[in-house]
DSSP file (Angstrom, degrees, kcal/mol; ACC not computed):
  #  RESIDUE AA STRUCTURE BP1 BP2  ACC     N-H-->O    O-->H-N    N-H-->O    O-->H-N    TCO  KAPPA ALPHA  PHI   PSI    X-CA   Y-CA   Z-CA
    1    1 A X    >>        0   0    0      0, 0.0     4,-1.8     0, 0.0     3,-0.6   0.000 360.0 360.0 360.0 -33.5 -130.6  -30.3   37.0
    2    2 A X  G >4  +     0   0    0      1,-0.2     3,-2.4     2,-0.2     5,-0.4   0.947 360.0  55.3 -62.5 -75.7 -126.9  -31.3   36.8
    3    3 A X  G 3> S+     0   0    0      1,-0.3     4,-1.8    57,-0.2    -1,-0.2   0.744 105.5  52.9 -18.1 -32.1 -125.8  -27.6   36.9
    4    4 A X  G <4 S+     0   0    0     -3,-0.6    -1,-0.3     2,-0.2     4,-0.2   0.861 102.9  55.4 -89.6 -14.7 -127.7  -27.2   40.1
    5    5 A X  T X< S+     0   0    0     -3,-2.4     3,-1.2    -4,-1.8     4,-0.4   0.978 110.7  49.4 -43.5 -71.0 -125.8  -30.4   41.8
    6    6 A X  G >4 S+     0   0    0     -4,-0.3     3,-2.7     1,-0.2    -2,-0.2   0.879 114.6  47.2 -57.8 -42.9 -122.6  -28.4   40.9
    7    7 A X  G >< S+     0   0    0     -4,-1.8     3,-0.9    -5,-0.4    -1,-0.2   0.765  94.4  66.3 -75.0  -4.9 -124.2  -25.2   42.5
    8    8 A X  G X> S+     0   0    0     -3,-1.2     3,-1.3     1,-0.3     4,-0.7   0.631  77.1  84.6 -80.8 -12.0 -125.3  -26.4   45.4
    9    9 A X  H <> S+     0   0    0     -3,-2.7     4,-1.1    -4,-0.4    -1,-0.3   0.543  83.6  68.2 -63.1  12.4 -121.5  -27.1   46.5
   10   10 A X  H <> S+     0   0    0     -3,-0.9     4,-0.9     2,-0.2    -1,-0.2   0.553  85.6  66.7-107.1  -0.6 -121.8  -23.2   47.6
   11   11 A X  H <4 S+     0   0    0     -3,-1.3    -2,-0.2     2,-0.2    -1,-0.1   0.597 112.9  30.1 -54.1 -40.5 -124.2  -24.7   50.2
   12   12 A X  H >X S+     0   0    0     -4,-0.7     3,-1.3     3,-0.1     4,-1.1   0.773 122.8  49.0-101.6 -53.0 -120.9  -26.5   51.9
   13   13 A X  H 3< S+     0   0    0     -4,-1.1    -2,-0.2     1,-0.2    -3,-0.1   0.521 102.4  56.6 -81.0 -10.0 -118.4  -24.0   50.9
   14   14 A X  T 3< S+     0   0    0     -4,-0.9     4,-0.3     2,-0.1    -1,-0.2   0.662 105.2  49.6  -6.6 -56.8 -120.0  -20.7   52.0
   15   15 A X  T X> S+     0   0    0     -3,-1.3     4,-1.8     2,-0.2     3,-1.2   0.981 113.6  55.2 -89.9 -60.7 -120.5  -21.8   56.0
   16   16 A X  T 3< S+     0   0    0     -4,-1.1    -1,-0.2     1,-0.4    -2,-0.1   0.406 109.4  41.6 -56.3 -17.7 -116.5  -22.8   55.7
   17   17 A X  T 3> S+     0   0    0      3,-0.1     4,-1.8     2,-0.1    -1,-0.4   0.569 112.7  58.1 -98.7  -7.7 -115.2  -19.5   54.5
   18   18 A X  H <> S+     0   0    0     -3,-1.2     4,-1.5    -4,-0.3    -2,-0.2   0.846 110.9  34.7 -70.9 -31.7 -117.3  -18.0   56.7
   19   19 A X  H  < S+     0   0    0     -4,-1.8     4,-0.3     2,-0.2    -1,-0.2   0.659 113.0  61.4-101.1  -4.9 -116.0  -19.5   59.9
   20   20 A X  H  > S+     0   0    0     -5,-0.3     4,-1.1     2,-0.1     3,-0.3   0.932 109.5  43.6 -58.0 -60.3 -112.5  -19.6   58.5
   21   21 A X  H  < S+     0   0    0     -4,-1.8     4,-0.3     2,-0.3    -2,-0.2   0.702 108.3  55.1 -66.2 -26.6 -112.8  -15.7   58.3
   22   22 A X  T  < S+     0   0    0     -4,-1.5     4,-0.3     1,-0.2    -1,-0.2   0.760 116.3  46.6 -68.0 -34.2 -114.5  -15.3   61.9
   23   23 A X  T >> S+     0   0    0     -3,-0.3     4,-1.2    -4,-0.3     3,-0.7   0.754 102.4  54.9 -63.7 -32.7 -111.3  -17.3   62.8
   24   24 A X  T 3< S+     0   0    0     -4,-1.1    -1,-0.2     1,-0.2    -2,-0.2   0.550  99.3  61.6-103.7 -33.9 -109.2  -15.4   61.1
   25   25 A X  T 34 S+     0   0    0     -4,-0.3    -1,-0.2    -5,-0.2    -2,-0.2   0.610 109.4  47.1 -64.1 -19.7 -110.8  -12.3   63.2
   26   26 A X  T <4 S+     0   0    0     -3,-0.7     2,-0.2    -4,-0.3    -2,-0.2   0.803 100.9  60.6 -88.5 -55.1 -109.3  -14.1   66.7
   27   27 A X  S  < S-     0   0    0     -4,-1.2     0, 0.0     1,-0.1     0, 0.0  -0.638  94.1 -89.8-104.2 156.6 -105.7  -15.2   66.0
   28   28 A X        -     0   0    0     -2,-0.2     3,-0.2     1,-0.1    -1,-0.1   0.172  34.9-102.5 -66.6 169.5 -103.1  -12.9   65.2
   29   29 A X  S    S+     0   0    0      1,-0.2     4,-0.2     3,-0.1     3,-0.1   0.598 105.4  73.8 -96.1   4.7 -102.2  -11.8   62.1
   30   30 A X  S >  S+     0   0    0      1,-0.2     2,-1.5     2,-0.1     3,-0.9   0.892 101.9  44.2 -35.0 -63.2  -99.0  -14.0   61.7
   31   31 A X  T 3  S+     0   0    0      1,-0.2    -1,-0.2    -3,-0.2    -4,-0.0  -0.792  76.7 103.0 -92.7  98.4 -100.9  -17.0   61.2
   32   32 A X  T >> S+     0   0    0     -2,-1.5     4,-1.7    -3,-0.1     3,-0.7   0.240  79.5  58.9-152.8 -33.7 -103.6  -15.8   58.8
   33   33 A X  H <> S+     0   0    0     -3,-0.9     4,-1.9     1,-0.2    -2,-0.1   0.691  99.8  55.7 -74.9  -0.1 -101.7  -17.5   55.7
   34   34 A X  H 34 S+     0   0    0      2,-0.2    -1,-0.2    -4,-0.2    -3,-0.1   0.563 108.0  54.1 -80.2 -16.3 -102.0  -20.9   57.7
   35   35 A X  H X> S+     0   0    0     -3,-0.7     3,-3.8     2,-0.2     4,-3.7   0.913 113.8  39.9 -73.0 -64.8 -106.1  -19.8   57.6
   36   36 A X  H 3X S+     0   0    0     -4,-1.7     2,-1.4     1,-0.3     4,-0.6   0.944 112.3  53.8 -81.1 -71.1 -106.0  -19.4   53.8
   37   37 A X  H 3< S+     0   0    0     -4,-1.9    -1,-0.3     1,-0.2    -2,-0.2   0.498 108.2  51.9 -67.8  19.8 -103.9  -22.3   53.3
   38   38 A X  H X> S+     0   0    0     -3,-3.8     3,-2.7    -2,-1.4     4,-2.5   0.787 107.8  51.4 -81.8 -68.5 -106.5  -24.1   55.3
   39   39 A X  H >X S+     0   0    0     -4,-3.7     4,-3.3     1,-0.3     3,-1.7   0.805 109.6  52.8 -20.0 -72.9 -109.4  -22.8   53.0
   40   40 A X  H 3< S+     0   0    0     -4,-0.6     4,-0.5     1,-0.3    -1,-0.3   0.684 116.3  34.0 -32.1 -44.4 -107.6  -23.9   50.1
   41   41 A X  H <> S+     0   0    0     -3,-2.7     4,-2.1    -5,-0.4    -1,-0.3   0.676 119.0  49.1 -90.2 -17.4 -107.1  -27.1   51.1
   42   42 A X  H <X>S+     0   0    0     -4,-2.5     4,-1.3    -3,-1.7     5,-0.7   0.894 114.4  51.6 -95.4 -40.0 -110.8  -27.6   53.2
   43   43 A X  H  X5S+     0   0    0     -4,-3.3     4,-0.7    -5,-0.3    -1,-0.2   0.863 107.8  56.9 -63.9 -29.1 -112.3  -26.1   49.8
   44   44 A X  H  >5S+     0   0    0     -4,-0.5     4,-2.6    -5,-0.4    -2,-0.2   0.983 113.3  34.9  -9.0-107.0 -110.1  -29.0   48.4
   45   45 A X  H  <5S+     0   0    0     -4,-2.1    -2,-0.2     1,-0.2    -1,-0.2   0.543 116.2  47.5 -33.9 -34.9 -111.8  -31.7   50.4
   46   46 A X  H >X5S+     0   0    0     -4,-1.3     3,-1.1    -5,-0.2     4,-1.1   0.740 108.9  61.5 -91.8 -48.0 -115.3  -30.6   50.5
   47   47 A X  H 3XXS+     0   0    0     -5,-0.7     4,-4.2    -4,-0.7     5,-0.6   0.928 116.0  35.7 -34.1 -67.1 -114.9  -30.0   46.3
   48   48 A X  H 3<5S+     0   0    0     -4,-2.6    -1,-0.3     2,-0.2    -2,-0.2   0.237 109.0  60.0 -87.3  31.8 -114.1  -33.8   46.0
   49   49 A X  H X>5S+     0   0    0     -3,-1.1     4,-0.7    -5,-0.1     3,-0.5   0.851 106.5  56.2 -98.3 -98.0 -116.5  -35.0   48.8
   50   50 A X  H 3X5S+     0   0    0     -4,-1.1     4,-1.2     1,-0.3     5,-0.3   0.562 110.2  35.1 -11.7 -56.6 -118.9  -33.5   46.6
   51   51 A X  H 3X5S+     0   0    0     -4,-4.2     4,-0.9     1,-0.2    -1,-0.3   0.720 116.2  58.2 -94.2 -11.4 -118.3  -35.3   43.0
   52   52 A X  H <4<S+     0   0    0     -5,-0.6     4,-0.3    -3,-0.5    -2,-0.2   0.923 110.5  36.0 -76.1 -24.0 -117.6  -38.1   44.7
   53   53 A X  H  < S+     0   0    0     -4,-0.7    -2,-0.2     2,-0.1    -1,-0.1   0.667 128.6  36.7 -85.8 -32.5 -121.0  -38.2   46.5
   54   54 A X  H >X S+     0   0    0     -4,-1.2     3,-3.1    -5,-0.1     4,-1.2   0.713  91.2  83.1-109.0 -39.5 -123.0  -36.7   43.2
   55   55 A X  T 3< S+     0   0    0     -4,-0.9     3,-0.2    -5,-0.3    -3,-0.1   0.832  82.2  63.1 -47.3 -33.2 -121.3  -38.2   40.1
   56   56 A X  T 34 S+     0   0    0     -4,-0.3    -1,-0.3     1,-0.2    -2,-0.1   0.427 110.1  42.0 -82.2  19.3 -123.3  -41.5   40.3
   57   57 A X  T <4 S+     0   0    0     -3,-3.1    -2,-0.2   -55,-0.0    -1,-0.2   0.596  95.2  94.3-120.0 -11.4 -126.8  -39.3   39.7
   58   58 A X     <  -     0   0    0     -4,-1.2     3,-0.1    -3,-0.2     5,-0.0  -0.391  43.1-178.1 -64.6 153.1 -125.7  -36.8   37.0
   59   59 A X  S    S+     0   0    0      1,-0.1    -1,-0.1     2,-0.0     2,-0.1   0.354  73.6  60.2-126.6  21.0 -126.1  -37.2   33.7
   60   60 A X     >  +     0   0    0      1,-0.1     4,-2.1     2,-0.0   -57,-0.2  -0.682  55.6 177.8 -99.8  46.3 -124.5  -34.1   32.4
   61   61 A X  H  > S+     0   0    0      1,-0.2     4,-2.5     2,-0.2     5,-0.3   0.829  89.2  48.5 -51.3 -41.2 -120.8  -34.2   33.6
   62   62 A X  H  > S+     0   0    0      2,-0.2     4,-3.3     1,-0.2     5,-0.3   0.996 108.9  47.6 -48.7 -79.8 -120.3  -31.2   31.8
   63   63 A X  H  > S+     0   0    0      2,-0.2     4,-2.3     1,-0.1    -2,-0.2   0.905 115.9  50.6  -8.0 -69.8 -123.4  -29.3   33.2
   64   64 A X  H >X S+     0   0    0     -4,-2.1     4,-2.1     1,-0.2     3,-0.6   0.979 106.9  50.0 -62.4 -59.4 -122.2  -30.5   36.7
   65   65 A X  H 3X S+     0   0    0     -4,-2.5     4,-2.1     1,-0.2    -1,-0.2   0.790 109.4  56.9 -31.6 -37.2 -118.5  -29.3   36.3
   66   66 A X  H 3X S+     0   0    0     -4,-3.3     4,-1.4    -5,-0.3    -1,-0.2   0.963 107.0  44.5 -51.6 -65.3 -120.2  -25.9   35.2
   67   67 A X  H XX S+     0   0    0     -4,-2.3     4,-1.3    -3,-0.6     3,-1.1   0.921 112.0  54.8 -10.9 -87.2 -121.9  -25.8   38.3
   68   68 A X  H >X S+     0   0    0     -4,-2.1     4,-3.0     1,-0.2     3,-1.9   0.891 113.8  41.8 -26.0 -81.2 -118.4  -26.8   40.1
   69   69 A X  H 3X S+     0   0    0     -4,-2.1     4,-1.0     1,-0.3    -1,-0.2   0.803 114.0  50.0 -48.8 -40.4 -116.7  -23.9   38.4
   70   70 A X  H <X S+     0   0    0     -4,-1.4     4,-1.3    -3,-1.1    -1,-0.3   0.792 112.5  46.2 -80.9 -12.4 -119.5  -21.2   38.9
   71   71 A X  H <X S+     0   0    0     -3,-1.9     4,-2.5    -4,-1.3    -2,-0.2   0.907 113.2  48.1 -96.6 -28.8 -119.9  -21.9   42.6
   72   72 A X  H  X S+     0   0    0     -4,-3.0     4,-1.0     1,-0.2    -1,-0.3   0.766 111.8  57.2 -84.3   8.9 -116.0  -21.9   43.4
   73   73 A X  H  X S+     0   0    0     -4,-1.0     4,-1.4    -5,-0.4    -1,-0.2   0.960 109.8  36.5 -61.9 -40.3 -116.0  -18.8   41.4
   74   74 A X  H  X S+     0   0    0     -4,-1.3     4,-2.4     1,-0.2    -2,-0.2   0.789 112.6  62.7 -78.4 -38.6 -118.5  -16.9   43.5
   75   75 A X  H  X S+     0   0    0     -4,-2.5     4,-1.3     1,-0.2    -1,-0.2   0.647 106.3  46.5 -49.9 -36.7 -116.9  -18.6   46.6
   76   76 A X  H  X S+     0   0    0     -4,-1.0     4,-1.9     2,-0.2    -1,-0.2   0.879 105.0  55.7 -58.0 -55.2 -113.8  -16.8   45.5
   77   77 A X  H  X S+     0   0    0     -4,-1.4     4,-2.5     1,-0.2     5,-0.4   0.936 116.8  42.1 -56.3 -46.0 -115.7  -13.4   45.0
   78   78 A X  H  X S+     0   0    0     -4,-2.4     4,-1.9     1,-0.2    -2,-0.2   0.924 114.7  48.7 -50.6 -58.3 -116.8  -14.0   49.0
   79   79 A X  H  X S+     0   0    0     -4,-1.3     4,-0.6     1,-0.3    -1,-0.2   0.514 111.3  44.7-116.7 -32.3 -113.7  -15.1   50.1
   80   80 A X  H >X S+     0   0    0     -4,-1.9     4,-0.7     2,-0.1     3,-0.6   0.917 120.6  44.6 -80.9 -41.0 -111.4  -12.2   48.6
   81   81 A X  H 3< S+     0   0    0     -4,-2.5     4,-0.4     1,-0.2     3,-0.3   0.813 113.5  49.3 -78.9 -18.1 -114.1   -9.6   49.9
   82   82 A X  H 3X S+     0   0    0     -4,-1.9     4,-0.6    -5,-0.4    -1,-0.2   0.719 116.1  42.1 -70.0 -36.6 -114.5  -11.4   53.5
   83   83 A X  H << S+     0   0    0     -3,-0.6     4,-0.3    -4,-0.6    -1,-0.2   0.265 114.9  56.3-105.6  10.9 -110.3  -11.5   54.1
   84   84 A X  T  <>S+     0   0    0     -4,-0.7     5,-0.6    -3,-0.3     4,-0.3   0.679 110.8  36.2 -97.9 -52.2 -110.4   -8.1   52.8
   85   85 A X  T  45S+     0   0    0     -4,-0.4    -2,-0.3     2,-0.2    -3,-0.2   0.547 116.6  57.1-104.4 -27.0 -112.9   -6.7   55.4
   86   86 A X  T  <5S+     0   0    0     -4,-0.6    -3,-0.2     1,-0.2    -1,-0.1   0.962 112.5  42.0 -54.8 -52.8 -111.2   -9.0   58.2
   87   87 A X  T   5S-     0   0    0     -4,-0.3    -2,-0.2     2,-0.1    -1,-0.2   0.705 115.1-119.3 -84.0 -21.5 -107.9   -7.3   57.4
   88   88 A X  T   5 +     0   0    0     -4,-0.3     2,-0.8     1,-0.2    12,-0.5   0.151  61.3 141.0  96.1  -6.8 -109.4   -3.6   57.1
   89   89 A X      < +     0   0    0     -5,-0.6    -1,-0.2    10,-0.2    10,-0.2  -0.440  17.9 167.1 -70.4 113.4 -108.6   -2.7   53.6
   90   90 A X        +     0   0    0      8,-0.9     2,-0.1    -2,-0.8    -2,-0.1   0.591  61.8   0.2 -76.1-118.4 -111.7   -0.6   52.2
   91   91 A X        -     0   0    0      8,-0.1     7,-1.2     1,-0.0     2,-0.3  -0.496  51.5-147.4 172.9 106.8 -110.5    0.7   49.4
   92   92 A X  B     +A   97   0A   0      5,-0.2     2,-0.3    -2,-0.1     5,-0.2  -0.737  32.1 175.2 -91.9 149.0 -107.3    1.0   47.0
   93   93 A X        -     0   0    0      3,-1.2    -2,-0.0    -2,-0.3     0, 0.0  -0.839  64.4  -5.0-171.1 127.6 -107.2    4.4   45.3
   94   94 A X  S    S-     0   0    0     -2,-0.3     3,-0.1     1,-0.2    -1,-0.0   0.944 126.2 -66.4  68.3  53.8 -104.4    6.2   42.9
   95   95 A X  S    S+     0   0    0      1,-0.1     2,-0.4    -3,-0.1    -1,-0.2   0.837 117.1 114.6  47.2  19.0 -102.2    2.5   43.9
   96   96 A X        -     0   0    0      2,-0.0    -3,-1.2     0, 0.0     2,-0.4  -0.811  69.7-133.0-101.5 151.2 -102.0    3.7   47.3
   97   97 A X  B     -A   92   0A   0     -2,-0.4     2,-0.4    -5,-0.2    -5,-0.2  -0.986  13.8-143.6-132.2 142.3 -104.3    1.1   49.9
   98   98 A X        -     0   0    0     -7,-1.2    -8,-0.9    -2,-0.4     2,-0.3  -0.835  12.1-150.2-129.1 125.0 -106.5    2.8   52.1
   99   99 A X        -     0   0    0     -2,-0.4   -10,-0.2     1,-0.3   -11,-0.1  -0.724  25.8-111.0-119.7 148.1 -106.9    1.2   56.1
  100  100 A X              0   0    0    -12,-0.5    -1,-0.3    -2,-0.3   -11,-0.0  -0.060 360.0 360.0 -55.2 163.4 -109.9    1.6   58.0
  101  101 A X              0   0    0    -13,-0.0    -1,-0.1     0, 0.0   -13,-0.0   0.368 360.0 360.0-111.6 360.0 -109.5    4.0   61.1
């Protein structure tokens, strides 16, 4: 059950890259590392929000940390392919990076 405490942080951190990246669609592309170095830091905050609000019912710290680690992984996997598709890069091929038309 601890392992599913830690996965359920992709339950908060999901909705927050999502509406980073819809943002990120709006404002120009100047400011778009002031976006990710929001994420970073609002994935930050919400991370320790989280064990601070669930550590007093596990009883598995490891287990929960597991959790922790698989959800910001997969959060990652969203989060490169989201700012990816924002900016228009499909597709790299022969080192060369390949723009939408």
């Amino acid at each position: 059950m601890d392992l599913i405490y830690g996965l359920l942080l992709m339950i908060v951190l999901i909705p927050f890259t999502i509406f980073l990246t819809q943002v990120m669609k709006i404002i120009p592309v100047e400011y778009w590392i002031g976006i990710l170095a929001i994420m970073l830091f609002g994935d930050g905050v919400l991370t320790f929000s989280w064990v601070y609000g669930f550590l007093g019912m596990v009883d598995s710290r490891e287990l929960f940390v597991s959790g922790l680690g698989i959800s910001f992984f997969l959060n990652m996997i969203l989060k490169i392919y989201l700012v990816l598709k924002v900016s228009g890069l499909t597709e790299i091929k022969d080192n060369e990076i390949c723009l939408e038309n």
